[in-house]
Structures are given as structure tokens and as C-alpha cells.
Backbone as CSV, one residue per row, in Angstrom:
resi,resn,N_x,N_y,N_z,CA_x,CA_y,CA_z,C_x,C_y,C_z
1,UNK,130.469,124.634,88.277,129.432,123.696,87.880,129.941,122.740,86.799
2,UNK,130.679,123.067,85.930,131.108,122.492,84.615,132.364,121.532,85.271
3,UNK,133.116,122.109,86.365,134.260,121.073,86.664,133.645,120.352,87.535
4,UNK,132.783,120.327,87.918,132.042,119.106,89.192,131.386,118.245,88.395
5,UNK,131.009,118.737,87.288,129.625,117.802,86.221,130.771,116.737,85.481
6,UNK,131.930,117.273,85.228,132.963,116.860,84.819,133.679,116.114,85.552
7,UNK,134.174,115.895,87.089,135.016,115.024,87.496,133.458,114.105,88.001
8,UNK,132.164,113.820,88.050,131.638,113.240,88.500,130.543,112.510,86.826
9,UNK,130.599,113.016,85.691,130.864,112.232,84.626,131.975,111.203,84.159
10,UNK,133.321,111.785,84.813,134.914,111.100,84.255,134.481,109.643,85.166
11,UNK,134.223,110.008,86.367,134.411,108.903,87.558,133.354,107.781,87.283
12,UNK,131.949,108.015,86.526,131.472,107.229,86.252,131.401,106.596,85.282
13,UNK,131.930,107.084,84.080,132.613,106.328,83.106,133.633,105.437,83.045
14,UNK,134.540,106.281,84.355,135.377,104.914,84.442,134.859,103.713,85.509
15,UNK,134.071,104.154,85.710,133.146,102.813,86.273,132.192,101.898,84.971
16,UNK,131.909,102.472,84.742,131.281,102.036,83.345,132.243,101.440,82.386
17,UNK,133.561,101.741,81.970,134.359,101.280,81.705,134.506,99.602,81.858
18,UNK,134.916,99.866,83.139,135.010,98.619,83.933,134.193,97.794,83.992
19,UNK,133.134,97.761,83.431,131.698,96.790,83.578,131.396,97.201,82.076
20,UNK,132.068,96.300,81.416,131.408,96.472,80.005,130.246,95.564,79.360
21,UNK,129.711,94.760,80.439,128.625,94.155,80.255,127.676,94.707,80.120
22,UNK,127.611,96.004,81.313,126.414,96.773,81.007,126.071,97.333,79.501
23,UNK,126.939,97.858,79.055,126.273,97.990,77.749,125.822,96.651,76.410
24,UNK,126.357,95.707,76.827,126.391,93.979,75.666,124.612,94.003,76.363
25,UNK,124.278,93.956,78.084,122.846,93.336,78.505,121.759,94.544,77.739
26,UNK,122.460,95.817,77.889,121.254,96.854,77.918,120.791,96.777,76.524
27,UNK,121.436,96.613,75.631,121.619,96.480,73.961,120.556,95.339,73.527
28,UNK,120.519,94.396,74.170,119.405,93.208,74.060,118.340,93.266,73.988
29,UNK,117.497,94.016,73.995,115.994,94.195,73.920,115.721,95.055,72.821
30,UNK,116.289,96.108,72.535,116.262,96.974,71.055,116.765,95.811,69.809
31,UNK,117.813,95.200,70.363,118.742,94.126,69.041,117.379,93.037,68.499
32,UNK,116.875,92.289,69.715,116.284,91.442,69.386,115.185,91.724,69.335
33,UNK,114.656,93.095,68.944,113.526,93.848,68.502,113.844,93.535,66.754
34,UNK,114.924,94.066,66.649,115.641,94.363,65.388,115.574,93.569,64.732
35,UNK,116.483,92.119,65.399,116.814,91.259,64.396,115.709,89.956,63.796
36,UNK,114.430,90.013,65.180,114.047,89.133,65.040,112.199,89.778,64.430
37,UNK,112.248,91.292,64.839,110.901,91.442,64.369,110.901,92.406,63.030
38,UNK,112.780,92.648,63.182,112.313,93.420,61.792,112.185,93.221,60.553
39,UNK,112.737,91.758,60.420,112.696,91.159,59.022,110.614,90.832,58.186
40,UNK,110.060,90.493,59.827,108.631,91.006,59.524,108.022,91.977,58.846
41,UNK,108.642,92.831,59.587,108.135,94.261,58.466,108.705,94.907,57.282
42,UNK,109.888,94.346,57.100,110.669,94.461,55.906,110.044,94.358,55.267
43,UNK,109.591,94.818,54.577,108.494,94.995,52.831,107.098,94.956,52.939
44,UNK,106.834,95.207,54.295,105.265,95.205,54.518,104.784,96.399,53.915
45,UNK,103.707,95.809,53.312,102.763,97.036,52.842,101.476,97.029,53.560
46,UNK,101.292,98.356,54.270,99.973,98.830,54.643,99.587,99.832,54.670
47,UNK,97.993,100.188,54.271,97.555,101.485,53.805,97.759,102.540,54.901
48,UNK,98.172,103.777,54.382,98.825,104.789,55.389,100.093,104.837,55.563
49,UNK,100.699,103.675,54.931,102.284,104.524,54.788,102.731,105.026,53.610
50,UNK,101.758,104.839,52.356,102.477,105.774,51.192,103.512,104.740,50.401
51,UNK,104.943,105.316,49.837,105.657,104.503,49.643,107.011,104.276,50.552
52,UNK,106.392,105.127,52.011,107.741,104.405,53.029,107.935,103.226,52.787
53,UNK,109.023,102.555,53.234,109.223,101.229,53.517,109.191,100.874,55.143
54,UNK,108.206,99.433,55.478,107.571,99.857,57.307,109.238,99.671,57.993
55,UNK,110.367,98.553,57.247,111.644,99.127,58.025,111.880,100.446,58.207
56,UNK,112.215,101.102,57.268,112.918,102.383,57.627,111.823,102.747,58.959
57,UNK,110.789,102.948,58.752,109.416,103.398,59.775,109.848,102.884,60.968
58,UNK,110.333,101.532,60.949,110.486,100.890,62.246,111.840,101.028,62.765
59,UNK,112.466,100.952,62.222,114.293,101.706,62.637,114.409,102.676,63.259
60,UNK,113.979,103.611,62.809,114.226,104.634,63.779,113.489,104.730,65.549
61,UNK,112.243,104.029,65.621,111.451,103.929,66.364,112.022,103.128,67.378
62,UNK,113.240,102.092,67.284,114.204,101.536,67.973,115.123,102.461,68.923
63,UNK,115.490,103.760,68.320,116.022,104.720,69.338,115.281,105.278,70.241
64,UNK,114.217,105.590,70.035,113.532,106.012,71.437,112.950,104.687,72.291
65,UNK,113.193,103.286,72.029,112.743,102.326,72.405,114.284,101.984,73.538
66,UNK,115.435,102.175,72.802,116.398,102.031,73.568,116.477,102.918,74.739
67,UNK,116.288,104.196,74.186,116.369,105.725,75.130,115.258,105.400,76.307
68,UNK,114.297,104.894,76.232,113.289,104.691,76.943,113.587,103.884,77.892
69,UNK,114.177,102.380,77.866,114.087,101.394,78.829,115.503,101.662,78.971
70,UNK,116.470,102.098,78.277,117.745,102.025,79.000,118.224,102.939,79.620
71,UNK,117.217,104.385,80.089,117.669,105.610,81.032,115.952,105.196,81.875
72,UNK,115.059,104.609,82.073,114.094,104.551,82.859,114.619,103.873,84.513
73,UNK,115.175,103.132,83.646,115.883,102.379,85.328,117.154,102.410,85.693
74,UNK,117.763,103.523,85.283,118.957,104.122,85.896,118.579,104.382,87.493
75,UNK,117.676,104.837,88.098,117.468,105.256,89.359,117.675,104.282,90.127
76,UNK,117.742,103.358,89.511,118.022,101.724,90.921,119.202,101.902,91.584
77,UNK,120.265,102.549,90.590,121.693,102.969,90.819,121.779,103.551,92.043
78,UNK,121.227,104.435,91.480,121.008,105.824,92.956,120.544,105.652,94.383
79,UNK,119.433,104.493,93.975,118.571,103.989,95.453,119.767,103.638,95.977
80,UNK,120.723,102.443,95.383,122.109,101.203,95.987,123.161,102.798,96.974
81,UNK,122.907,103.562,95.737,124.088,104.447,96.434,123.614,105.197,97.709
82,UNK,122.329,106.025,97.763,121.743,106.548,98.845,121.801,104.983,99.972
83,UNK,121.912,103.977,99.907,121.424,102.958,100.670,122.840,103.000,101.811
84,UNK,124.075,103.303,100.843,125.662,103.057,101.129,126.092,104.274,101.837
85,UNK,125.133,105.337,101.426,126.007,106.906,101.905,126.452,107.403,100.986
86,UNK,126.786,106.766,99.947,127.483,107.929,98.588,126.861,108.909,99.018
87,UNK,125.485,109.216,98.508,125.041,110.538,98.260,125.387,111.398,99.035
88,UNK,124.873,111.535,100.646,124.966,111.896,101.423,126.138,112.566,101.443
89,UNK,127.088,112.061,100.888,128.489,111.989,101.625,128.767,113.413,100.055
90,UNK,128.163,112.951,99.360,128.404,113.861,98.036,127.822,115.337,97.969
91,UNK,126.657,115.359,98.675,125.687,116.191,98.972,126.384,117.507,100.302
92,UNK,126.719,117.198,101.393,127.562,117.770,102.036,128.963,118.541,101.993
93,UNK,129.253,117.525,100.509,130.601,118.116,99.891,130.570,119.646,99.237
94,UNK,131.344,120.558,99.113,131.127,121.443,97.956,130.821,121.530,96.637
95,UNK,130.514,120.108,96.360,129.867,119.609,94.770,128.774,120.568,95.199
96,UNK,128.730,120.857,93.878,126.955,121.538,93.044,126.056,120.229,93.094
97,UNK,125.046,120.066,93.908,123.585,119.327,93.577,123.902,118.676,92.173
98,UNK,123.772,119.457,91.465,123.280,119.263,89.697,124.308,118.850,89.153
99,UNK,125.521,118.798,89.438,126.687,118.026,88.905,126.170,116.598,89.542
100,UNK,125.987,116.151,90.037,125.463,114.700,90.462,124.642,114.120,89.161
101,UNK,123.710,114.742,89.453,122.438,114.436,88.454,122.729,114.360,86.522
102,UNK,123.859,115.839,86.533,124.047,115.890,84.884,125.232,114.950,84.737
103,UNK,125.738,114.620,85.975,127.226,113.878,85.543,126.871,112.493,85.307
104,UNK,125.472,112.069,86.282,125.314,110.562,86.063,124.263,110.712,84.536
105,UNK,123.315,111.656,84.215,122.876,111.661,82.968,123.765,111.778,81.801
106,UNK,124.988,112.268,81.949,125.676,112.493,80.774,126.583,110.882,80.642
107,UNK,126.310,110.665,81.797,127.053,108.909,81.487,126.172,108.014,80.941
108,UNK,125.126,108.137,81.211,124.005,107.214,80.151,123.458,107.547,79.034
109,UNK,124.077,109.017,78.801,123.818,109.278,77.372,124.937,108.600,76.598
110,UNK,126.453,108.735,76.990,127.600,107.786,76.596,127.179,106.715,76.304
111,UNK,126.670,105.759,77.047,126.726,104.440,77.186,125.306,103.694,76.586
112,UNK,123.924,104.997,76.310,123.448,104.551,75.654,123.653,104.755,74.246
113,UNK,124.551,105.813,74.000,125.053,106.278,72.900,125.554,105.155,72.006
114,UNK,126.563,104.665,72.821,127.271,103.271,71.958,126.570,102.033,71.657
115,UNK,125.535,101.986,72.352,124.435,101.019,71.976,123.738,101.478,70.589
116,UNK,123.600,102.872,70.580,122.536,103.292,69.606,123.354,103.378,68.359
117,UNK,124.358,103.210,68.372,125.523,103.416,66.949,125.705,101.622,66.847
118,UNK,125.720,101.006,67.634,126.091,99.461,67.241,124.529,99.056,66.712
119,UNK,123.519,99.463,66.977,121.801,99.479,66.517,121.569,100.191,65.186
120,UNK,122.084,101.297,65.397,122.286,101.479,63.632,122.723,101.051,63.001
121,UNK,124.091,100.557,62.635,124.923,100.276,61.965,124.451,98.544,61.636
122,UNK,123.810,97.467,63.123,123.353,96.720,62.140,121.779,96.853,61.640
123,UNK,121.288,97.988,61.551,120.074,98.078,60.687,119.959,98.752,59.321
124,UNK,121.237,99.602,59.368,122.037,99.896,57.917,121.981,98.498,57.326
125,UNK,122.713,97.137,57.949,123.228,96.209,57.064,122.209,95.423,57.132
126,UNK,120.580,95.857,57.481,119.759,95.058,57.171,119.177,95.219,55.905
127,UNK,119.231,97.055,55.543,118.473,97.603,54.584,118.090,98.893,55.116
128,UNK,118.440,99.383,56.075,117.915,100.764,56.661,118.302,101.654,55.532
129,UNK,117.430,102.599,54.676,117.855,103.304,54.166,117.767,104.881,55.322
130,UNK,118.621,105.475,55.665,118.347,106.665,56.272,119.901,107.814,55.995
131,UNK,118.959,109.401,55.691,119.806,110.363,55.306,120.670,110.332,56.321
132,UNK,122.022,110.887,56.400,123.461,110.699,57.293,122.939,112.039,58.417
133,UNK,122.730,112.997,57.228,122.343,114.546,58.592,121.367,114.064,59.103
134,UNK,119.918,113.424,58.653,118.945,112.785,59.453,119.461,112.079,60.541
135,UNK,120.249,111.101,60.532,120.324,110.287,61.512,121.391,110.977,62.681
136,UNK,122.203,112.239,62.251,123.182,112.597,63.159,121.413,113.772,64.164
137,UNK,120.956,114.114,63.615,119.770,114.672,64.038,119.285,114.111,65.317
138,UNK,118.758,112.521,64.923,117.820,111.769,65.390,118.978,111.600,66.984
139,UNK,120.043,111.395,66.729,120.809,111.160,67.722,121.121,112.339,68.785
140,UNK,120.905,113.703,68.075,120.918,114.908,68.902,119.160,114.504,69.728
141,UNK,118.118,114.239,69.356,117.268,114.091,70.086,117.128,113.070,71.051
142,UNK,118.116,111.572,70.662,117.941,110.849,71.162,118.815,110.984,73.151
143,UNK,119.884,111.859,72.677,120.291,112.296,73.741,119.627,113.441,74.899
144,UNK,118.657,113.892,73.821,118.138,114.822,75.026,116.878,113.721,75.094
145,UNK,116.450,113.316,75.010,115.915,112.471,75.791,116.310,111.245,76.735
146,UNK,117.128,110.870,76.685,117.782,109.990,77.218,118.532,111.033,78.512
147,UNK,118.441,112.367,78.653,118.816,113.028,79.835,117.646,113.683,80.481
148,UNK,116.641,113.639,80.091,114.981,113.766,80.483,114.947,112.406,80.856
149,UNK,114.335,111.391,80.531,114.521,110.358,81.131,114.953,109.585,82.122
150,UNK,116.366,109.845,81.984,117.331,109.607,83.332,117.094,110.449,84.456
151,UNK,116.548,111.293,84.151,116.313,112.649,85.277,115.181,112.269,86.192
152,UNK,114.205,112.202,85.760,112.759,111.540,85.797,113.430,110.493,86.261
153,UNK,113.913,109.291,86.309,114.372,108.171,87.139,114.858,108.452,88.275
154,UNK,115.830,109.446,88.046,117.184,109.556,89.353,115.441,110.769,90.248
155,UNK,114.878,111.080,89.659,113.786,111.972,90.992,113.109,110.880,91.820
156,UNK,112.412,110.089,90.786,111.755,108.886,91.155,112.093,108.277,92.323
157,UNK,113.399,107.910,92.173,114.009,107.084,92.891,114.748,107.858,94.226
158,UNK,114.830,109.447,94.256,115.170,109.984,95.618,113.877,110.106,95.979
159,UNK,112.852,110.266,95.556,111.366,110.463,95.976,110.863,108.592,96.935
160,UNK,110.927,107.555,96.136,110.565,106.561,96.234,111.938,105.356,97.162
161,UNK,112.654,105.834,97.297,113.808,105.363,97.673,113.657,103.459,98.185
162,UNK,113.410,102.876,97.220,112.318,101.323,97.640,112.602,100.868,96.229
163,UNK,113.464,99.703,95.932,113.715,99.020,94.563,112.591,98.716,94.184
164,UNK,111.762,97.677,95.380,110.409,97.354,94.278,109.223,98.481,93.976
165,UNK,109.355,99.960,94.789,108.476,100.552,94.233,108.736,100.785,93.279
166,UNK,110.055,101.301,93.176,110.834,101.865,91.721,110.413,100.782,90.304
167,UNK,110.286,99.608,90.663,110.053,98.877,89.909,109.127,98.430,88.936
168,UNK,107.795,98.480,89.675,106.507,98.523,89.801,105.963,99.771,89.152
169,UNK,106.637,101.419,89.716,106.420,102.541,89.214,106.684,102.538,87.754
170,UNK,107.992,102.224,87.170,108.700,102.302,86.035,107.797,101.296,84.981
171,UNK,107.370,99.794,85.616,107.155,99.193,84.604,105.537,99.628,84.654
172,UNK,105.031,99.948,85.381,103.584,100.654,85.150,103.654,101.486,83.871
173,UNK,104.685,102.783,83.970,104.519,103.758,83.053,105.654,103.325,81.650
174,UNK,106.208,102.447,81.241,107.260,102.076,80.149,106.281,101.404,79.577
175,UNK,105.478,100.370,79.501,104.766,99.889,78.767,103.416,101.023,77.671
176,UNK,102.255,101.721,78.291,102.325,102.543,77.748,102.586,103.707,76.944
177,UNK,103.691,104.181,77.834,104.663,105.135,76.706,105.596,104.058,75.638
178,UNK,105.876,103.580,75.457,106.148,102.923,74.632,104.843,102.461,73.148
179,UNK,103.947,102.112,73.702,102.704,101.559,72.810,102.376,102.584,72.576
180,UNK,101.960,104.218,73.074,101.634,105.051,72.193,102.877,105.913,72.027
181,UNK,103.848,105.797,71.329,104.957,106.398,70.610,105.017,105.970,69.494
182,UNK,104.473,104.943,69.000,104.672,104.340,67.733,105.627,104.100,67.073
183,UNK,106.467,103.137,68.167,107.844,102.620,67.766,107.744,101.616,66.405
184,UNK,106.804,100.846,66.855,106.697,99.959,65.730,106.398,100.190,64.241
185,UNK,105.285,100.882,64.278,104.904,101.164,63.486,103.997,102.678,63.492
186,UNK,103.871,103.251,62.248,103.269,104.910,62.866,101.406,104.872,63.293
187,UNK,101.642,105.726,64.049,99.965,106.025,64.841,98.950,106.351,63.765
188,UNK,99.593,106.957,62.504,98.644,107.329,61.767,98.053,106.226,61.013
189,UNK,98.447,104.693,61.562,97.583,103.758,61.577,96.556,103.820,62.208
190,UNK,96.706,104.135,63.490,95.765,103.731,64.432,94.389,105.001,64.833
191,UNK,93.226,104.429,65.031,92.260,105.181,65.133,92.433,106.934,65.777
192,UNK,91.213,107.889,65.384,91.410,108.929,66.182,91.427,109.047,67.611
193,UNK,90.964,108.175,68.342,91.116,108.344,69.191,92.327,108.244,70.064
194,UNK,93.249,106.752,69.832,94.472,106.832,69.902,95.865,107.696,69.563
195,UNK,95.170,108.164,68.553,96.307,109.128,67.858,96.397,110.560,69.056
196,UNK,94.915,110.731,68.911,94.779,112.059,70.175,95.812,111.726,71.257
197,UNK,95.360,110.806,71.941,95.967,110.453,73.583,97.292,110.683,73.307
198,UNK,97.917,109.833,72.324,99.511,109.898,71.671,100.336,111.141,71.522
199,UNK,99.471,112.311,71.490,100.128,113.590,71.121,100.483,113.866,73.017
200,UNK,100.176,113.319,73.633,100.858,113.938,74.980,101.728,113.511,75.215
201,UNK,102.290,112.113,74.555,103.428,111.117,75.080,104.406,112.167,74.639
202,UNK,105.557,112.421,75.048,106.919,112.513,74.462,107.468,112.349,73.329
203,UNK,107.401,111.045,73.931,108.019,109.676,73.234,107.334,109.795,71.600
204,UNK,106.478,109.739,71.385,105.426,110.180,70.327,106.018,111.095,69.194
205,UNK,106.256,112.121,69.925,106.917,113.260,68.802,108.154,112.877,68.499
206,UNK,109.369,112.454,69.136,110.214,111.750,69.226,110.519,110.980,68.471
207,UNK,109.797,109.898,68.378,109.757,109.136,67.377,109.130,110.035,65.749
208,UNK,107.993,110.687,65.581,107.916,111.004,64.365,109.143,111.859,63.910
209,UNK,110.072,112.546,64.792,110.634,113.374,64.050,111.792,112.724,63.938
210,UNK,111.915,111.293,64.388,113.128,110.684,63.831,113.208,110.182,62.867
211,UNK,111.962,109.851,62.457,111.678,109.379,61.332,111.518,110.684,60.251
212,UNK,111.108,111.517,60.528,111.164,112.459,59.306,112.345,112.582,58.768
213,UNK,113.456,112.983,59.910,114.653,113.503,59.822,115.824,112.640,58.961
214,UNK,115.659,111.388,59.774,115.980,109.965,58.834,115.573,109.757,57.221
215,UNK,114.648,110.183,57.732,114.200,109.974,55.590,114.192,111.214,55.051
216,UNK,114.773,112.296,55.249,115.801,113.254,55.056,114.958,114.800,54.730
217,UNK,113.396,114.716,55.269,112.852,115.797,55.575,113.115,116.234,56.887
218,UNK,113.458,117.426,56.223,113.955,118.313,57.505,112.742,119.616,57.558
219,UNK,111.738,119.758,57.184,111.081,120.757,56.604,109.591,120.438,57.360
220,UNK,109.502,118.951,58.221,108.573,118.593,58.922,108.554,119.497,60.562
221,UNK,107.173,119.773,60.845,106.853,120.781,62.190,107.515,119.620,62.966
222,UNK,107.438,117.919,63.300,107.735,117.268,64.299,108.648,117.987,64.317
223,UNK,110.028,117.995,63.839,111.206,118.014,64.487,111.372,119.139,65.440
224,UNK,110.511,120.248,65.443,110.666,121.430,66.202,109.531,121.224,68.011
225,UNK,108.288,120.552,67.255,108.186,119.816,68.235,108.786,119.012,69.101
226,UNK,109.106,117.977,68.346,109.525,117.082,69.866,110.752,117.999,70.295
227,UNK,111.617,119.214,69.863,112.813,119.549,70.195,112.228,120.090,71.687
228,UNK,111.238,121.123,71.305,110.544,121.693,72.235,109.755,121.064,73.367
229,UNK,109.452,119.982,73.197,108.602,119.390,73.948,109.685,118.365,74.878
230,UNK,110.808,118.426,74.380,112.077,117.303,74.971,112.624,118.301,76.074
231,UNK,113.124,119.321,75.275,113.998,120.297,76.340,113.243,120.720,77.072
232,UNK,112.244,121.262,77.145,111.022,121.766,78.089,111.039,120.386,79.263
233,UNK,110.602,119.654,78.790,110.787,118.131,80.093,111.899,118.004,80.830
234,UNK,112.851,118.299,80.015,113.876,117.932,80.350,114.451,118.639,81.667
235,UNK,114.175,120.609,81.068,114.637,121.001,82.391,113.551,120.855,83.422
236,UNK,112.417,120.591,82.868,112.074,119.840,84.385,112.350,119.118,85.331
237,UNK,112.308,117.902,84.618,112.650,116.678,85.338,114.470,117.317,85.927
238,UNK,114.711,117.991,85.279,116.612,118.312,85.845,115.981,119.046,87.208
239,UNK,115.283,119.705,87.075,114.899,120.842,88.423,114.392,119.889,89.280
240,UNK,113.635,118.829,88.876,112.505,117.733,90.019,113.487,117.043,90.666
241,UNK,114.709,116.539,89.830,115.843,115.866,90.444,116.329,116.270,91.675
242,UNK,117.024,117.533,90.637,117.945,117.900,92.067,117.452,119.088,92.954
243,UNK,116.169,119.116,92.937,115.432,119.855,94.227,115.466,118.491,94.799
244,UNK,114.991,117.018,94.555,114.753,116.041,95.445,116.203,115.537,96.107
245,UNK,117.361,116.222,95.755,118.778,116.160,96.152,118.886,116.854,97.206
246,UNK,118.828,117.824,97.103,118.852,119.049,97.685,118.175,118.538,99.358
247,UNK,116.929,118.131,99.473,116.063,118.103,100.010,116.558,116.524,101.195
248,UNK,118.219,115.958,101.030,118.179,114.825,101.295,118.679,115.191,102.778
């Protein structure tokens, strides 16, 4: 299992390699979150944050914003390849199912990885203040979500095997999960009622415990939450995958 997850991670990296655009395009929507809305909140004061500063609040909320849209539509990949025979042709082989699935998730954890270190580093040089173990933290979560995610895509998309359903499906459910995660800014702005609905998102806990962790409480319940609530999804969506592999 480990040498199949392994020559079918190597092979897509060096595809990824080779197309280093993909990571400059995918990087664009978190950056120009960053550069252009975060100077807005730079020194905003509003009641309910205490003496956070709403950057730091909003910095971290950028990693699950990246993790979100840049492993949601990984499955388009998969449709092109089922369209060609890859799969098929992979599926019949003595590969393990699940080396498919963890080898192409462990490549978009790479590749969103290097996005999420070029996203820090310029929100450090905006003013990000965040603890070093916090943020190596935030990045252990950001990867298991970003392999929940991708998982949940690559099912989607053997389930739905149709670009524009895939399309339509994804941007139906990314807009919501996104608005109640409280990337921008925290929920404990926003009314009880919103806050409720918010505790089912993921994405939600995710974000608070990146932010705890970042501003260098480690002693907050989020972080055990979203750990729990990530890996629990996660081997789901890994099982929803590649039963829908299995099944081709």
C-alpha cells in the first residue's frame, strides 16, 4: 500500500512539477484576499474581538480559504482521466484502489502546501503576528483537511462523472462553507442563530483552532475539535472515494 501510494504520489508530482503554473493560478484568490482586503482590517476595531488584532483573526482564516477552493476542484482532474482510460487502466492493475486516491491527495497537499508557506510568509511581512508552534500546528490541520477535501472531490467526481455537474455541485456547496467558517472575520460576531448552523461546517472549527493555535493558545477545546472532526471526515470521504473506485 505504502509503495503504490508512493510511486503514484512521485508520478504526480512530477507532473506537477512540470506545470508550475498551477500553483502561481491556484495562489490568486487567497493572495488577493490578502493583499487587497487585508489592509482593511488591519487595525479594525470591533466589539467581540477583545484585544485581537482583526489581521491576525483574518490570516489565519486564509488557510482554510486556500484548503477549501484549492482541493474542492481537484476532481475535474479525475473526470479528464476516467474520460482517457487512465483509471480504468489503473484500477485493473495490481495497484491498491487507495493508493490512487492518497497518492493524488498527498499531491495537493504538496502543492497546496507551497502556496500556504508563500501566504504566510507574505502576511508575516504585512504584520501577521503568529506563534511559530501555532502556525506549524495550523499547517498540520491544514493538511488534513486539504486530504478530506480532495477526497470528497475525487468521490464527487467518480459519482458525477460530468464537468458541469461537478461544477455547479462544488460551487453550490464552496460558497456557503466558506461564509459560515468565518474566514474573514470570527462568528462570534455574528448572531445566535448563525453561530449554531456554523458549528456543523468543518471548515468552522478549522478555522477557530487556527486561530487559537496561531496566537499561541494551545489550551483551547477547538484544536481537539476540529482535529477530531477533520480526521473523522476525512476517513470518510477516503472510504466514499475509493469504494466509488472500486465500483468502476
Amino acid at each position: 500500500m505504502l509503495r503504490d501510494t508512493g510511486l503514484v504520489f512521485a508520478y504526480q508530482t512530477r507532473r506537477l512539477i512540470r506545470s508550475p503554473v498551477v500553483i502561481a493560478v491556484g495562489i490568486m484568490q487567497p493572495l488577493l484576499w490578502l493583499l487587497l482586503f487585508g489592509p482593511l482590517v488591519d487595525g479594525l476595531a470591533a466589539p467581540g474581538l477583545g484585544s485581537a488584532k482583526a489581521f491576525d483573526l483574518f490570516a489565519p482564516g486564509l488557510l482554510v480559504m486556500l484548503a477549501l477552493y484549492g482541493s474542492l476542484y481537484t476532481g475535474f482532474e479525475l473526470i479528464s482521466e476516467l474520460r482517457a482510460g487512465v483509471v480504468e487502466r489503473m484500477v485493473v492493475s495490481p495497484m491498491r484502489p487507495a493508493a490512487l486516491i492518497l497518492g493524488k491527495a498527498l499531491r495537493d497537499v504538496l502543492a497546496l502546501g507551497v502556496q500556504a508557506v508563500i501566504l504566510m510568509l507574505i502576511a508575516v511581512a504585512m504584520g501577521l503576528d503568529a506563534d511559530l508552534g501555532g502556525l506549524l500546528i495550523a499547517f498540520g490541520l491544514f493538511a488534513v483537511v486539504v486530504v478530506m477535501t480532495a477526497s470528497f472531490s475525487y468521490a464527487v467526481a467518480l459519482m458525477l462523472r460530468d464537468e458541469n455537474m461537478m461544477s455547479q455541485s462544488m460551487g453550490f456547496l464552496s460558497l456557503p462553507l466558506l461564509l459560515l467558517s468565518g474566514v474573514v472575520l470570527p462568528l462570534s460576531l455574528a448572531p445566535g442563530w448563525l453561530r449554531g448552523v456554523a458549528r456543523v461546517n468543518p471548515f468552522y472549527h478549522v478555522v477557530e483552532a487556527s486561530r487559537s493555535v496561531m496566537a499561541g493558545d494551545f489550551s483551547d477545546t477547538s484544536l481537539w475539535v476540529a482535529l477530531g472532526f477533520s480526521l473523522a471526515l476525512t476517513a470518510l470521504m477516503l472510504r466514499w472515494a475509493v469504494g466509488s473506485l472500486r465500483r468502476i
